[in-house]
N, CA, C and O atoms as a GROMACS GRO file, in nm:
protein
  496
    1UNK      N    1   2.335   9.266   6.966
    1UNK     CA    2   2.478   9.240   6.956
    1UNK      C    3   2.505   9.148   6.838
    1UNK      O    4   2.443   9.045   6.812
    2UNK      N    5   2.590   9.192   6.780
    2UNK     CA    6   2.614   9.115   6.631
    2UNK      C    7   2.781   9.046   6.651
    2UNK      O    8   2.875   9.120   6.622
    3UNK      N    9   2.812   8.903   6.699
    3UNK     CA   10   2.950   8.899   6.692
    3UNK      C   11   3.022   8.870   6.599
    3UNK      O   12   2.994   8.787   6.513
    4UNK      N   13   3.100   8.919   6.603
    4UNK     CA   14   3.226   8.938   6.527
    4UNK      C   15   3.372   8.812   6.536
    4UNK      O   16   3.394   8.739   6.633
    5UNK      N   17   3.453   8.817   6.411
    5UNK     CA   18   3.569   8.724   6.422
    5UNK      C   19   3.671   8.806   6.518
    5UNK      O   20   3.748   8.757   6.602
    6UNK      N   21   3.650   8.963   6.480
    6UNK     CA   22   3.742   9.010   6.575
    6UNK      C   23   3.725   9.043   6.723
    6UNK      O   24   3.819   9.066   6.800
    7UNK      N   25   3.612   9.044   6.752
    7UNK     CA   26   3.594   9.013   6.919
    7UNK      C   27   3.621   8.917   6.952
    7UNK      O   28   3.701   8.921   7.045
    8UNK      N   29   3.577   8.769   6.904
    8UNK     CA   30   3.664   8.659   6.940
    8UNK      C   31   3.781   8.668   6.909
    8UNK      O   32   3.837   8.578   6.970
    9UNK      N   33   3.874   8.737   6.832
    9UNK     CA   34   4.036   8.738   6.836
    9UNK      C   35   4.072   8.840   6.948
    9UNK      O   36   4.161   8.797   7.022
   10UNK      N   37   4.043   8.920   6.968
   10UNK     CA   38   4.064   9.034   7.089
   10UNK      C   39   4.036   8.949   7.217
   10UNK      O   40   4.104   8.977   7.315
   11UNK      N   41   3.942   8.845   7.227
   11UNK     CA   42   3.975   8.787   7.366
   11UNK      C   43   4.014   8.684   7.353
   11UNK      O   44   3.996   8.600   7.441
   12UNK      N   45   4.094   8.647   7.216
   12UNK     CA   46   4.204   8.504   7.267
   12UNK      C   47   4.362   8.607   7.245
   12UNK      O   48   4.471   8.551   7.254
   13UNK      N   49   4.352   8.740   7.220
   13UNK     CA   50   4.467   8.776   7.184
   13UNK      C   51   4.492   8.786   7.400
   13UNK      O   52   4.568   8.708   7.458
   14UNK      N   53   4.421   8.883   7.465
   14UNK     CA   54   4.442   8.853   7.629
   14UNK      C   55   4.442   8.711   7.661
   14UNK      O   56   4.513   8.684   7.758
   15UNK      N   57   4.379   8.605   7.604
   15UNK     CA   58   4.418   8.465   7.698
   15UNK      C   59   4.588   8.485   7.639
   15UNK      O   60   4.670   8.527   7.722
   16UNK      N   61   4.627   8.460   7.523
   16UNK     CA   62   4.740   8.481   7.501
   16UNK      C   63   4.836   8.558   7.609
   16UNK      O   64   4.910   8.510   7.696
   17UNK      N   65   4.812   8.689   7.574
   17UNK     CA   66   4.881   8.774   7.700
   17UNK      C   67   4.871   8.755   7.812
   17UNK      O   68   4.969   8.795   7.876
   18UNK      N   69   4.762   8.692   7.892
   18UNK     CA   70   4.775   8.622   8.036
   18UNK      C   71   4.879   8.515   8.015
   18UNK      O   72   4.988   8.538   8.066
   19UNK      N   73   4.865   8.402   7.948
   19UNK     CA   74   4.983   8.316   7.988
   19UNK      C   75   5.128   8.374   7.920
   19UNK      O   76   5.234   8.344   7.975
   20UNK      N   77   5.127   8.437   7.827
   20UNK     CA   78   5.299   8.534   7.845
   20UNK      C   79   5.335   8.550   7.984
   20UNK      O   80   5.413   8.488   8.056
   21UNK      N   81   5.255   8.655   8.004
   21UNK     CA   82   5.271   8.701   8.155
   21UNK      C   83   5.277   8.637   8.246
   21UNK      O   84   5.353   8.655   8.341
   22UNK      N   85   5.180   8.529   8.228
   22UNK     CA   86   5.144   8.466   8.392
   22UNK      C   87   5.069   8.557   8.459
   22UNK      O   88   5.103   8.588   8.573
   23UNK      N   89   4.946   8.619   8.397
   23UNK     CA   90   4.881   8.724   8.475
   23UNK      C   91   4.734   8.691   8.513
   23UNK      O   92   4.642   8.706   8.433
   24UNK      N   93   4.718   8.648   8.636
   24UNK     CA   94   4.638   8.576   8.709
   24UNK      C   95   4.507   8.648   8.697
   24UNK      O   96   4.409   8.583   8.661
   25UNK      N   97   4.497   8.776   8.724
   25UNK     CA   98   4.403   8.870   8.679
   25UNK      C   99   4.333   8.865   8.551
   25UNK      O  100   4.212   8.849   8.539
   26UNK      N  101   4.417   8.881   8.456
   26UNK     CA  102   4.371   8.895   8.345
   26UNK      C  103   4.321   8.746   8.249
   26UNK      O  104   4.253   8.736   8.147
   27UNK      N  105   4.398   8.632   8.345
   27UNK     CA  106   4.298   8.513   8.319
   27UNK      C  107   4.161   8.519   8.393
   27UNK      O  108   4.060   8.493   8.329
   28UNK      N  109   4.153   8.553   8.535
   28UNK     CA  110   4.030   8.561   8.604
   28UNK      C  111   3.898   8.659   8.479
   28UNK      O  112   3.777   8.638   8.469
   29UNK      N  113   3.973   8.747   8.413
   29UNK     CA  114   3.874   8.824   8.330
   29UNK      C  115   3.877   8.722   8.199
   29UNK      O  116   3.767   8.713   8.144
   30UNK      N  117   3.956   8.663   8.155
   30UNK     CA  118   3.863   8.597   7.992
   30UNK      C  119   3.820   8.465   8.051
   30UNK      O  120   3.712   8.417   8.019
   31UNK      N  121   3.903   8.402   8.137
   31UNK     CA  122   3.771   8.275   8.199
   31UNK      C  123   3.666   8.304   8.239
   31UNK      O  124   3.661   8.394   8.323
   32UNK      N  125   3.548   8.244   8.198
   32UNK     CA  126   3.423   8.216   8.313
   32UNK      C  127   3.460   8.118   8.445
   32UNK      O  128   3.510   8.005   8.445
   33UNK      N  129   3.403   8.230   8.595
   33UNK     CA  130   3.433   8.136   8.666
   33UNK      C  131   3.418   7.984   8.685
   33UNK      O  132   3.467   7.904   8.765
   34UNK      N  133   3.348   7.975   8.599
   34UNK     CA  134   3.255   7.826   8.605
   34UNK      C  135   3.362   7.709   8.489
   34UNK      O  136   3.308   7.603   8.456
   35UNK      N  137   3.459   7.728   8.453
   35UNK     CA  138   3.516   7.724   8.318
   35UNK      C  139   3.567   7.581   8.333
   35UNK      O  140   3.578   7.546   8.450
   36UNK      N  141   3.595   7.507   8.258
   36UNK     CA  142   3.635   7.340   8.266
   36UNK      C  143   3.802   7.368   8.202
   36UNK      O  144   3.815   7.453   8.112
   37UNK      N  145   3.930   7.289   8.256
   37UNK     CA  146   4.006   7.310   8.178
   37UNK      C  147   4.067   7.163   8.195
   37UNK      O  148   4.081   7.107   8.304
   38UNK      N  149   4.094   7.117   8.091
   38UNK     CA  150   4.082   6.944   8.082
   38UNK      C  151   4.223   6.892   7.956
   38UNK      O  152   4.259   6.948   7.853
   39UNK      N  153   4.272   6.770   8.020
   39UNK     CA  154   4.340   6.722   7.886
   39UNK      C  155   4.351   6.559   7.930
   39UNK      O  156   4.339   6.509   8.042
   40UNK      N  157   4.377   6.502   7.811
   40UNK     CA  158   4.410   6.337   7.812
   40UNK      C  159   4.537   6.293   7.808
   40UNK      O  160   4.575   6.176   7.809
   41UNK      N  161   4.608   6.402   7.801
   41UNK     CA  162   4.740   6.400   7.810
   41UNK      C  163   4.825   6.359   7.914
   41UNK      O  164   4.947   6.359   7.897
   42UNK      N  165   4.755   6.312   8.058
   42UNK     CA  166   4.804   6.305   8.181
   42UNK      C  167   4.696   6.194   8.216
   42UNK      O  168   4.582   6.177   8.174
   43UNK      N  169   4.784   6.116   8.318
   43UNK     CA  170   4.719   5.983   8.350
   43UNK      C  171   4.725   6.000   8.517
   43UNK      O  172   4.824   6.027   8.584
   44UNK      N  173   4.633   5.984   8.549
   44UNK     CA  174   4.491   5.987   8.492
   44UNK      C  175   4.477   6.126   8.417
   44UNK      O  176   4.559   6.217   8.406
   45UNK      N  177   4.309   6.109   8.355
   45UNK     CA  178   4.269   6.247   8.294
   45UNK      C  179   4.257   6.369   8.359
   45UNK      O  180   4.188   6.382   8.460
   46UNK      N  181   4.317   6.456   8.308
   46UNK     CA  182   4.351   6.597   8.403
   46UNK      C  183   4.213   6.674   8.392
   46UNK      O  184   4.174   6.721   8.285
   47UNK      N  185   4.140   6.685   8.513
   47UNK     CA  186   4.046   6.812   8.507
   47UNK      C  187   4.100   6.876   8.594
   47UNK      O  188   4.165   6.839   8.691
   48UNK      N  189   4.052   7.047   8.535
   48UNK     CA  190   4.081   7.135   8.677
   48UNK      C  191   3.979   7.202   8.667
   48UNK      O  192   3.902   7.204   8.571
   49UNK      N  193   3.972   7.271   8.780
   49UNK     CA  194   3.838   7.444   8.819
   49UNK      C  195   3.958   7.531   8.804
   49UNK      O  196   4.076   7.502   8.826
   50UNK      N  197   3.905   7.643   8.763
   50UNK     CA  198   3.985   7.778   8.785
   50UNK      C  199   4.038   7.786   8.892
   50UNK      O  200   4.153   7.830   8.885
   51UNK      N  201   3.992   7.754   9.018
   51UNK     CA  202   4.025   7.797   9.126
   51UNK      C  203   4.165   7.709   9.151
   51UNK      O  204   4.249   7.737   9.237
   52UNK      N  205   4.172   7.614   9.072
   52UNK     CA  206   4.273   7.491   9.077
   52UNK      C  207   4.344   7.565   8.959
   52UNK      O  208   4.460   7.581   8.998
   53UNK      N  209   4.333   7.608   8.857
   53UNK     CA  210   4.412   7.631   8.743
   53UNK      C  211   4.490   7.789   8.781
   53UNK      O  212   4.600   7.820   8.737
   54UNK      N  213   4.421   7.861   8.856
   54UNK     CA  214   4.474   8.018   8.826
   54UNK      C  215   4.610   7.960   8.919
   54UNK      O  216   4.700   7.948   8.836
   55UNK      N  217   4.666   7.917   9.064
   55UNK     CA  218   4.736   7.940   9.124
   55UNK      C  219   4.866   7.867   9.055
   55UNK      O  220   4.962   7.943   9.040
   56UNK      N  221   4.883   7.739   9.014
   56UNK     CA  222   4.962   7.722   8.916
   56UNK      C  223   4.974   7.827   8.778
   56UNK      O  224   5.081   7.883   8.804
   57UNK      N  225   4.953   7.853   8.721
   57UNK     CA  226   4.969   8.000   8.685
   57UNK      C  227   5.083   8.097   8.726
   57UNK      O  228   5.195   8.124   8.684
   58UNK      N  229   4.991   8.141   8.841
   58UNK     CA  230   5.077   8.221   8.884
   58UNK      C  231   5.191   8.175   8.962
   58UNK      O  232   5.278   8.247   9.012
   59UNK      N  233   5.183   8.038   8.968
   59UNK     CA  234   5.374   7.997   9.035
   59UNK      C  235   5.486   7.991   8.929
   59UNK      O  236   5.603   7.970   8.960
   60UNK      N  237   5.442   8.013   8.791
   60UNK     CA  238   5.495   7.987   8.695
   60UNK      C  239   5.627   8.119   8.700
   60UNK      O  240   5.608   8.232   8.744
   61UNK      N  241   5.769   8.063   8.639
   61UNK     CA  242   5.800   8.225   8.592
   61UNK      C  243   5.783   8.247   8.451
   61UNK      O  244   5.835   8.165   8.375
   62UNK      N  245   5.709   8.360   8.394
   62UNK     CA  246   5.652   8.396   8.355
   62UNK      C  247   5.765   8.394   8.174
   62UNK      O  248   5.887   8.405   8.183
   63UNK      N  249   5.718   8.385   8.079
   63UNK     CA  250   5.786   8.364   7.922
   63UNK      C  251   5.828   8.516   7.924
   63UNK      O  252   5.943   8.542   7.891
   64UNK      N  253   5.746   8.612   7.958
   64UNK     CA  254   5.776   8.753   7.950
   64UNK      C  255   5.928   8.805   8.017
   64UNK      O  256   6.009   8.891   7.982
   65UNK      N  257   5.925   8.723   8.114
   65UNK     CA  258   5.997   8.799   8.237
   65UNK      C  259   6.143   8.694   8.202
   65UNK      O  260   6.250   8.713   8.259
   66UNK      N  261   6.122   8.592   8.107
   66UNK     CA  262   6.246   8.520   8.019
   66UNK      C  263   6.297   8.546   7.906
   66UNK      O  264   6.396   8.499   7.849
   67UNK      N  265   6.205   8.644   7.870
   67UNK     CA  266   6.254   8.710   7.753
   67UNK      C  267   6.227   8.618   7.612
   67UNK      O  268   6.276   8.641   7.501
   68UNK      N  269   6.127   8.495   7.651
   68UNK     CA  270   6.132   8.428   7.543
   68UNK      C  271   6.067   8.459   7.430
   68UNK      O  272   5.971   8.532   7.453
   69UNK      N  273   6.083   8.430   7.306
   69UNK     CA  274   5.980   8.444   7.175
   69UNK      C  275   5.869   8.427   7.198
   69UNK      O  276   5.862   8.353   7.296
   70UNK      N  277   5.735   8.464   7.150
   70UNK     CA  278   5.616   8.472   7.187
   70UNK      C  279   5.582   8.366   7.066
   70UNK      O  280   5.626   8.404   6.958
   71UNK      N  281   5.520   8.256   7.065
   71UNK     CA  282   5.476   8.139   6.958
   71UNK      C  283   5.303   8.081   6.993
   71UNK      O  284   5.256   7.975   7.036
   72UNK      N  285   5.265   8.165   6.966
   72UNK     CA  286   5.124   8.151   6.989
   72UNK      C  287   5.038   8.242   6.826
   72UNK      O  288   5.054   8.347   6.764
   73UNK      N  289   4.957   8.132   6.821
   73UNK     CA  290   4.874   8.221   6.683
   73UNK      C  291   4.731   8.126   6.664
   73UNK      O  292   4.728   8.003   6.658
   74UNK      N  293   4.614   8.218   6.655
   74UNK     CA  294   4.481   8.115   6.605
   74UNK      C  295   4.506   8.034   6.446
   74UNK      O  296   4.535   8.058   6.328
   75UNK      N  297   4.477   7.947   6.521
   75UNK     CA  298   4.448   7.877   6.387
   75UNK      C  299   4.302   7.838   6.302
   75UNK      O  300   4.275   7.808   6.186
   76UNK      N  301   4.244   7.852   6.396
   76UNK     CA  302   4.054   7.896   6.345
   76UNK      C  303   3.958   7.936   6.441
   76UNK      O  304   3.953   7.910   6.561
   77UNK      N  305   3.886   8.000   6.376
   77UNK     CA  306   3.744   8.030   6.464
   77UNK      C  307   3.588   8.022   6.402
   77UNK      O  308   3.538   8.071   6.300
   78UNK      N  309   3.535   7.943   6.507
   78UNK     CA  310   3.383   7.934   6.412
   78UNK      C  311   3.283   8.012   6.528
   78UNK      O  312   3.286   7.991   6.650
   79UNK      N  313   3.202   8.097   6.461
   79UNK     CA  314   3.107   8.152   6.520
   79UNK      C  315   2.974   8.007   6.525
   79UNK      O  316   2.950   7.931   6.430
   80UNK      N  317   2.926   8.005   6.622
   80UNK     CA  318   2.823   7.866   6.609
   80UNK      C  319   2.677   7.995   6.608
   80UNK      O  320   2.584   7.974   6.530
   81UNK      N  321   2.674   8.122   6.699
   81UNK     CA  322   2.603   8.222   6.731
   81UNK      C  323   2.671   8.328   6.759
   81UNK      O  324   2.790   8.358   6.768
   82UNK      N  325   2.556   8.384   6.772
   82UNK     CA  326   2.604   8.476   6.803
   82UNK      C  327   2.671   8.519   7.008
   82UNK      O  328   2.704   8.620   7.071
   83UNK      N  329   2.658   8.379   7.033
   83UNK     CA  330   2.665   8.368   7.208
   83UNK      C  331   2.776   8.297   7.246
   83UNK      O  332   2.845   8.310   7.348
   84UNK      N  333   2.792   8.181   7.108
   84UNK     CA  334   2.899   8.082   7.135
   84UNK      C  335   3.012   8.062   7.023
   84UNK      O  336   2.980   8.054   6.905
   85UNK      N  337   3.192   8.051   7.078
   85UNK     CA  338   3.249   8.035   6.927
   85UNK      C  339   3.349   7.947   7.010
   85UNK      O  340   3.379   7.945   7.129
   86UNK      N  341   3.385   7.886   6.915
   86UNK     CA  342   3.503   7.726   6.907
   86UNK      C  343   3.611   7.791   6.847
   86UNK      O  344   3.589   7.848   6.740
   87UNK      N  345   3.744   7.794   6.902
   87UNK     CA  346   3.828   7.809   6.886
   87UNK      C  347   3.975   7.714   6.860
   87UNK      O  348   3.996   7.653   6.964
   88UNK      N  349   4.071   7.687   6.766
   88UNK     CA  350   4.188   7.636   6.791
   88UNK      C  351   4.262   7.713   6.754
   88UNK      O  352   4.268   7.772   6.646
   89UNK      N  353   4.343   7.719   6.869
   89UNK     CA  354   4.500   7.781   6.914
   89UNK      C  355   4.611   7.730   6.944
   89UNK      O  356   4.605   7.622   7.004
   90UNK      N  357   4.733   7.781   6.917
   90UNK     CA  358   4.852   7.685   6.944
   90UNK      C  359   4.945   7.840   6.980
   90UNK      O  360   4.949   7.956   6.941
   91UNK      N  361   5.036   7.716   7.117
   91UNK     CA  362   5.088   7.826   7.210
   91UNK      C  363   5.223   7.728   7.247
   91UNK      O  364   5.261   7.612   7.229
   92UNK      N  365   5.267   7.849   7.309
   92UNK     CA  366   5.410   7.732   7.384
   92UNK      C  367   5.430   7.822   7.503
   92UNK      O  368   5.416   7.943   7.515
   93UNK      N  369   5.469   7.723   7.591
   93UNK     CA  370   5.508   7.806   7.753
   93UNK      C  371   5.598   7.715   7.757
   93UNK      O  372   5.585   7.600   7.714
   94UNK      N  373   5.756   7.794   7.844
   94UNK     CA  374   5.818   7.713   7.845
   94UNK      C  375   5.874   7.609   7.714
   94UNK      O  376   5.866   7.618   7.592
   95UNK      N  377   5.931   7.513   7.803
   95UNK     CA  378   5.965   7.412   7.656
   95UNK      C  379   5.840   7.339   7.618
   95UNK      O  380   5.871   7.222   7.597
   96UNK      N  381   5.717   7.356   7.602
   96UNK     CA  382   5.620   7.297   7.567
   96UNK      C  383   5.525   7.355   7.489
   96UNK      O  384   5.495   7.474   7.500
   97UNK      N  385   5.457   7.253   7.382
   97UNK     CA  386   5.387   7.360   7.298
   97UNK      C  387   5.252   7.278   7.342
   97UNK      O  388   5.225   7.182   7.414
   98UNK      N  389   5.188   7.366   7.263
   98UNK     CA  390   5.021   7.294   7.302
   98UNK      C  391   4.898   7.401   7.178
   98UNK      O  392   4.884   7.509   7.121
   99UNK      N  393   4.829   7.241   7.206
   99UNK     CA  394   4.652   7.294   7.065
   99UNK      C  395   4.561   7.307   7.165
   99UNK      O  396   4.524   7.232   7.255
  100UNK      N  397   4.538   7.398   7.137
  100UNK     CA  398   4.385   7.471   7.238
  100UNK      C  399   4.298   7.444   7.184
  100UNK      O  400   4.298   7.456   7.061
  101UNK      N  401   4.161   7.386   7.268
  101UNK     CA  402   4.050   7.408   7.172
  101UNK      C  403   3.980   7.443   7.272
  101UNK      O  404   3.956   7.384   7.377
  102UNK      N  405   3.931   7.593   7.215
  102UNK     CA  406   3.833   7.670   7.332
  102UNK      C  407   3.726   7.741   7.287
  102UNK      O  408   3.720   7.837   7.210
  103UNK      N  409   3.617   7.663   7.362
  103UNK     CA  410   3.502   7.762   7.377
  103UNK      C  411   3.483   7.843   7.442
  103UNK      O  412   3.521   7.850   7.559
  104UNK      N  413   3.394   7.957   7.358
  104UNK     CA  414   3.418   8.083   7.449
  104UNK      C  415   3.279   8.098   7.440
  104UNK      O  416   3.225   8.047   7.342
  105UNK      N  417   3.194   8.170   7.540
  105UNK     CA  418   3.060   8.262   7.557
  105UNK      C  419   3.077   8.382   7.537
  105UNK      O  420   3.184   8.437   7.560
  106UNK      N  421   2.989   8.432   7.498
  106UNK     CA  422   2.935   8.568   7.543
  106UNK      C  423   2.815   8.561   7.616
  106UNK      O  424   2.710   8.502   7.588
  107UNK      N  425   2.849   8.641   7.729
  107UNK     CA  426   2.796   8.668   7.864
  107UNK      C  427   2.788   8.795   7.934
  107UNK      O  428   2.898   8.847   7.923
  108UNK      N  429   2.708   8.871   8.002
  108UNK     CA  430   2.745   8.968   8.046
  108UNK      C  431   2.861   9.109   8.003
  108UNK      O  432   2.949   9.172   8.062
  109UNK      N  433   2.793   9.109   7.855
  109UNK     CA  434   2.887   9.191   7.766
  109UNK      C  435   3.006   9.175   7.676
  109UNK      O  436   3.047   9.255   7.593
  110UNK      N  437   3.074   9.012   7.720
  110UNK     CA  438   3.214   9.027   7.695
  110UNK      C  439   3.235   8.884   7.676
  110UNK      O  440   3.205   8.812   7.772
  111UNK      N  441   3.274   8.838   7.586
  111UNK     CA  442   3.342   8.680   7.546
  111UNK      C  443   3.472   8.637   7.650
  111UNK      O  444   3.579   8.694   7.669
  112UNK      N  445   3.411   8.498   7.716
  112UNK     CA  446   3.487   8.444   7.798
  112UNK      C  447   3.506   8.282   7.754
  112UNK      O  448   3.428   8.220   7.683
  113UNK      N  449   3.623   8.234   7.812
  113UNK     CA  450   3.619   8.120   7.767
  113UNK      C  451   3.553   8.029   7.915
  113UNK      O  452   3.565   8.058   8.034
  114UNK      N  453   3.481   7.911   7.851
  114UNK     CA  454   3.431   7.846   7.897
  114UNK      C  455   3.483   7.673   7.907
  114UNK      O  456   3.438   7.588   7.984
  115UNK      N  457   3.572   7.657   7.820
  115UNK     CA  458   3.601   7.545   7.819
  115UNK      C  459   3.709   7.557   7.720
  115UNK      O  460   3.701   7.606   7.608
  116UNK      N  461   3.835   7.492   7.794
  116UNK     CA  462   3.979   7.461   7.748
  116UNK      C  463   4.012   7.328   7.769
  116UNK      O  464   4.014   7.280   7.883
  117UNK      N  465   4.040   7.262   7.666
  117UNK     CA  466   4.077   7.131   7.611
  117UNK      C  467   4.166   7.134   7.565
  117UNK      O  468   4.160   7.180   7.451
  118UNK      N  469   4.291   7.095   7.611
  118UNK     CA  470   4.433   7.062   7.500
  118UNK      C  471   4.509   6.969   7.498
  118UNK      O  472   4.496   6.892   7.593
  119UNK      N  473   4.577   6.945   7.431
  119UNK     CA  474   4.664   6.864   7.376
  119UNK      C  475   4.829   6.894   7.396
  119UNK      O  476   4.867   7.007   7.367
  120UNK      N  477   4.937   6.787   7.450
  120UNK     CA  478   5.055   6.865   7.407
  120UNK      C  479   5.098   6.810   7.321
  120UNK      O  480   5.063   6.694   7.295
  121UNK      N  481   5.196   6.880   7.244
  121UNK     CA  482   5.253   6.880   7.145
  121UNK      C  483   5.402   6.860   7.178
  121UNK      O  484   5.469   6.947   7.233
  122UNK      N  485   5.442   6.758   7.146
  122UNK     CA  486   5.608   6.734   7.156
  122UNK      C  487   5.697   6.800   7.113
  122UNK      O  488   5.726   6.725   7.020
  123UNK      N  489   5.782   6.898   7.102
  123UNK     CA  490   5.860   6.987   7.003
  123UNK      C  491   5.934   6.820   6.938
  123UNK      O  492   5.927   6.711   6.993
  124UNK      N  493   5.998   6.854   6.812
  124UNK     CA  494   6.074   6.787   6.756
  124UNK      C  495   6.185   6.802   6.748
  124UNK      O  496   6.254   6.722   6.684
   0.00000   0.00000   0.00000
């Protein structure tokens, strides 16, 4: 297996489209179950498990189903291997924007993210 910039863009283009949607499924497929999703942004420091992150999610109503502008785009990707790549992304849900920084695996055929770290971003 030889990876590619565009396999890692093809599975942050679905994390993307899961949180448009709010589609609980299709986060369960680019997370690893095992996945850390963390920020310093909240006091105390916010960790969650998937199992803690998907259901907020899905209580959300969804940017799609608001008809809002879609404002999400990579802003880099580094291949470290061919197993592991570091990602920053910037997204907005709702009135809030946010910098992703995500590692992703390849595992069992298919690049998942493994670890989401962000930041929010204040609109101005």
């Amino acid at each position: 297996m030889r990876a590619t910039i565009e396999d890692v863009t093809a599975a942050l283009r679905m994390y993307f489209d899961a949180l448009y949607h709010c589609d609980v499924g299709m986060l369960e497929s680019i997370f690893h179950p095992a996945a850390v999703y963390a920020t310093t942004d909240e006091t105390p420091f916010l960790h969650r498990t998937m199992a803690e992150y998907f259901p907020i999610v899905a209580a959300r109503q969804s940017g799609a189903s608001r008809n809002e502008a879609r404002r999400d785009h990579i802003e880099a990707i580094d291949l470290a291997s061919e197993t592991i790549a570091l990602a920053r992304v910037r997204c907005s849900i709702g009135s809030r924007d946010f910098v992703d920084f995500l590692t992703l695996v390849h595992v069992e055929g298919k690049w998942q993210i493994i670890a989401k770290i962000f930041n929010i971003v204040e609109k101005q």
